[in-house]
Structures are given as C-alpha cells and as structure tokens.
C-alpha positions as CSV (number, residue, x, y, z in Angstrom):
1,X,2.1,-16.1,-31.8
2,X,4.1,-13.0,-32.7
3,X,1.4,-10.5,-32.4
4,X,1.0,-12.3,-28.6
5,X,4.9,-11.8,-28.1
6,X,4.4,-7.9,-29.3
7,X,1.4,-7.3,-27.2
8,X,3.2,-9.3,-23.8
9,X,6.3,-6.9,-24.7
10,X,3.8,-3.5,-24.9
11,X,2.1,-4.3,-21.7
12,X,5.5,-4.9,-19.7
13,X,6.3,-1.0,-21.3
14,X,8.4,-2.1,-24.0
15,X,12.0,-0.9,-24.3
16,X,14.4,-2.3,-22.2
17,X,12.8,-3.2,-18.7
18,X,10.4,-5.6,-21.1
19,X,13.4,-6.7,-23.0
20,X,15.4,-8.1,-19.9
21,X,12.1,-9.4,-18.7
22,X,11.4,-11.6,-21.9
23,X,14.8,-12.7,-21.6
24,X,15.5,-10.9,-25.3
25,X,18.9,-9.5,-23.9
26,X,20.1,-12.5,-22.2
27,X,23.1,-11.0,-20.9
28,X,21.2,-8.0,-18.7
29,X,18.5,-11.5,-17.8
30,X,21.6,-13.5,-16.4
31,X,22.8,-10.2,-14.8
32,X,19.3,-9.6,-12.7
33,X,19.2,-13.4,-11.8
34,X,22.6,-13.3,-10.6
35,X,22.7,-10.0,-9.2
36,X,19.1,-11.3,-6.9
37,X,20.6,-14.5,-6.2
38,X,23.7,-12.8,-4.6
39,X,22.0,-10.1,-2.6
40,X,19.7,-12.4,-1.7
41,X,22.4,-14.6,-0.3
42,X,24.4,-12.2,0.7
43,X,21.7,-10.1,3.3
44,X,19.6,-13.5,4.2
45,X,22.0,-16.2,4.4
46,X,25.4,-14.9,5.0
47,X,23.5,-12.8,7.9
48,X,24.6,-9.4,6.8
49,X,22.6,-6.5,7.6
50,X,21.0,-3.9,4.9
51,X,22.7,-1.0,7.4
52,X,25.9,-2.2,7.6
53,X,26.2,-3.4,3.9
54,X,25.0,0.0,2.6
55,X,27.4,1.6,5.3
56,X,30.6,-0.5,4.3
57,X,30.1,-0.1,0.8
58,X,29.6,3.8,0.9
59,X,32.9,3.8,3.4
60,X,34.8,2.6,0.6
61,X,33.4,4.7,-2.3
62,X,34.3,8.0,-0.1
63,X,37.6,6.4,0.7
64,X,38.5,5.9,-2.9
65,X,37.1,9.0,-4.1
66,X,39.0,11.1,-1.5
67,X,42.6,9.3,-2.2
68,X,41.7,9.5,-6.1
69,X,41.0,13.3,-5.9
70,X,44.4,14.1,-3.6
71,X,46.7,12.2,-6.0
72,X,45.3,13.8,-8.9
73,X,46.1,17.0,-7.3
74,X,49.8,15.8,-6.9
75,X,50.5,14.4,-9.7
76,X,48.4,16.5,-11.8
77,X,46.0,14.0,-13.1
78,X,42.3,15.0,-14.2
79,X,39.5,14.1,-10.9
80,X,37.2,11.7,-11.1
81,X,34.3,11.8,-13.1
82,X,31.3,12.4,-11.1
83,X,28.3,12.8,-12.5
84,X,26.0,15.2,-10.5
85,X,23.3,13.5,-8.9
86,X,20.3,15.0,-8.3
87,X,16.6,13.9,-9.7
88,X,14.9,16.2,-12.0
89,X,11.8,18.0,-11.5
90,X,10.2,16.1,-14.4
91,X,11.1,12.1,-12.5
92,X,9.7,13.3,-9.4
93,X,6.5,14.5,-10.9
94,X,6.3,11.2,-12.7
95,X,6.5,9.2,-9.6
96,X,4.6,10.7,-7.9
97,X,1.7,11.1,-10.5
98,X,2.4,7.2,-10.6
99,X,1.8,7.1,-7.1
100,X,-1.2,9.3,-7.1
101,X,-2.9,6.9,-9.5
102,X,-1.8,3.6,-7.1
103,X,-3.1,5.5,-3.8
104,X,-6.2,6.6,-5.8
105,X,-7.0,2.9,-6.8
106,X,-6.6,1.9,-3.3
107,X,-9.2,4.7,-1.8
108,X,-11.8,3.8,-5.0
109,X,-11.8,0.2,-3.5
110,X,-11.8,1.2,0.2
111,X,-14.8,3.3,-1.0
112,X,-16.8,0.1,-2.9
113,X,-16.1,-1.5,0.4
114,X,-17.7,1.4,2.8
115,X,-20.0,3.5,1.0
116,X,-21.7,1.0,-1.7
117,X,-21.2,-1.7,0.2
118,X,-20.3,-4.3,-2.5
119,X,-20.0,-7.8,-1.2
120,X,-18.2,-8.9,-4.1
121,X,-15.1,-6.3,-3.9
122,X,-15.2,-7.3,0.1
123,X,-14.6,-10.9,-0.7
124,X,-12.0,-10.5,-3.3
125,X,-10.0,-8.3,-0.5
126,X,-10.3,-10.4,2.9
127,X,-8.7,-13.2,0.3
128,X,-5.9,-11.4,-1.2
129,X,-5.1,-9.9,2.2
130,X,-5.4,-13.3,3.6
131,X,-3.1,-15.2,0.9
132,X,-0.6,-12.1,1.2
133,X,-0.8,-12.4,5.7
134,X,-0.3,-16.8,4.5
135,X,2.3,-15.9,2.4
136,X,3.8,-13.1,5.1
137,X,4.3,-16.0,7.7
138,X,6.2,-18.4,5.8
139,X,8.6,-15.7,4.4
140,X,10.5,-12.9,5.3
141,X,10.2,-9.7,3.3
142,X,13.5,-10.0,1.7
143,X,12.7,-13.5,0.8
144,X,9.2,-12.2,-0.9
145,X,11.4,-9.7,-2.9
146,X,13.8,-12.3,-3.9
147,X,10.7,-14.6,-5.0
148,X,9.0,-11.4,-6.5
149,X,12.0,-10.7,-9.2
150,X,12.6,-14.3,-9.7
151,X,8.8,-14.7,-10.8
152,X,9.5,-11.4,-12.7
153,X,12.1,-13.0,-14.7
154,X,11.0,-16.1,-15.3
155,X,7.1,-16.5,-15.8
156,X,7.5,-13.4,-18.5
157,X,8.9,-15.8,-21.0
158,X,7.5,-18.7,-20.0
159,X,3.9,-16.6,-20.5
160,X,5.4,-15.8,-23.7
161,X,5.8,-19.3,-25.1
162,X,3.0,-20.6,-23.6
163,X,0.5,-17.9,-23.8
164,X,-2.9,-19.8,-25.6
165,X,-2.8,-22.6,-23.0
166,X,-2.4,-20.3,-20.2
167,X,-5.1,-17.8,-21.2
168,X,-7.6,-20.8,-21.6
169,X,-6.3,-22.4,-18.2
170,X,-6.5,-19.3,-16.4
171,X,-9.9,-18.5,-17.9
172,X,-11.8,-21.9,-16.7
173,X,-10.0,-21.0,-13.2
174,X,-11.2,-17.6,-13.4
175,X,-14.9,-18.7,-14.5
176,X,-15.0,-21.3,-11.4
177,X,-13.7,-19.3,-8.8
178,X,-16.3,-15.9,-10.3
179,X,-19.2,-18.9,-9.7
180,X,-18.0,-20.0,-6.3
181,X,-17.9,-16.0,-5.5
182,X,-21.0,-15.9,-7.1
183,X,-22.5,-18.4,-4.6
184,X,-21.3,-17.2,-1.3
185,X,-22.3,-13.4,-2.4
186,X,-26.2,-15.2,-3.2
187,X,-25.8,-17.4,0.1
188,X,-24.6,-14.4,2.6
189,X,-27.2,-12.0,1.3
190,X,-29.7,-14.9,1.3
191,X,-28.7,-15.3,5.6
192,X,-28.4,-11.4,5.9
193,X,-32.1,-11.1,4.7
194,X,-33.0,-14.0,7.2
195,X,-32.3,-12.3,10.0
196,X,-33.5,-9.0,9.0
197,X,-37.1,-11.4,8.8
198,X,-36.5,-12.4,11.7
C-alpha cells in the first residue's frame, strides 16, 4: 500500500500541492476547505460580485499602504515591505509551454475527429461534452469550481486508502462501457455501409 501512496503522491507532482491534497499537512487541507467554503459563500450566497470584491479589497490595501508609507515618513519609521511583483521570464515560459502542450492535445483530437475520421474518439467527445453541457445546466460556474476543489481535496485521500478496490471497480466499468462503445462503433458502421449499398 505504500508504494500506492508514493506513486498517488508522484503523479499529483509531489512536494507541497500533493501534500495538501493527500491531506499530509492537515493544517494547509483545512485552510483550502475553508478558504473554498468561504469564497464560495461569500460570491454565490451572500450575492457579492467578483468586481466589487476584488475592487473593495484592493481599496483597502492602497489605503493602508498609503497611510503606512506617510507616517513612516513622519515618524521616521522604516516603509513597508513590498516585495516586487513581477513574473519571471522563466514562469511565463513554463505556462505557456504548459499550455502549448494542453492546446496541442486538443488540436491532435480535433484532428482524429476530422482528418482520420475515428468513430471511436467522436463518441468519447459528444459524451464528455454532453455530461459537461448536463452538468453546465444544473450549476453555475462558480459552483463547478467550488465542487472541482472540494473533489480535489477530498477523493485524493480517499483514492489513497482505498486504491485496490477502486482500480478494480473502475476497471470492470471501464471494460463495460469500452464493449458498449465497441458495439455502437460495429452497429453505426454496420448502418453507414447499408446505405452506401443501397
């Protein structure tokens, strides 16, 4: 089980994203739950806005800098620490070679769809796209994000524990739903070549 536990903690990218996801530093696990939970509540229940929030919130950080740096320059007091913010060369290029690979995956599909004409990658997409439009209509996109990082935080450890059973459940699932994709691939090209006869 611990070589499972290792291997679950590599493919999550290890250090400390994977740690807080595996709930192995409980108190930066509790943090993201909380932390969710209230911005959750706080931009989809209390009925605040993202703008106005964002707005507010950088209002008071000027405010407080500004006062902070005029009394330091009365009463002679060092200014506050700021840090200087700018993104390195190096982080964009790693975003956007991260990117690059995403958008490439997405044009190597679109291009099994168009140009080799594979029924099977056609099939898988129309469903995801329809279970993500199904999902779409009974949330909002805040909501979805607010799911998404609670299922980030809490399946993770769960997967963990329980990883044997779940590979072997998720395999039979897997096997029945490649043979019911199976069929309707056989059965479609079966009707296409019909009427091609006829």
């Amino acid at each position: 089980m611990a070589t499972h536990g290792r291997s679950l903690h590599a493919l999550l990218g290890g250090g400390a994203v994977a740690d807080v996801l595996l709930w192995r530093r409980r108190n930066a696990s509790v943090a993201a739950v909380v932390g969710a939970t209230a911005v959750w509540f706080v931009f989809e229940r209390a009925g605040y806005s993202f703008l106005s929030v964002l707005a507010n919130a950088l209002l008071l950080l000027v405010a407080i800098l500004f006062f902070w740096a005029k009394s330091a320059s009365l009463l002679n007091r060092p200014l506050p620490p700021l840090p200087n913010l700018e993104f390195s060369d190096a982080v964009v290029e790693k975003a956007a070679d991260h990117a690059l690979v995403w958008i490439n995956k997405v044009l190597a599909v679109g291009r099994e769809i168009a140009i080799k004409r594979d029924r099977k990658v056609f099939i898988q997409v129309i469903l995801i796209l329809w279970v993500v439009s199904y999902v779409g209509m009974l949330f909002n996109f805040l909501t979805l994000i607010y799911i998404g990082v609670m299922f980030s935080l809490l399946v993770p450890p769960l997967y963990e524990r329980y990883q044997d059973h779940v590979d072997e459940k998720l395999g039979l699932a897997y096997s029945v739903l490649s043979k019911h994709l199976d069929t309707i691939i056989s059965r479609t090209g079966q009707s296409t070549k019909q009427k091609k006869t006829e």
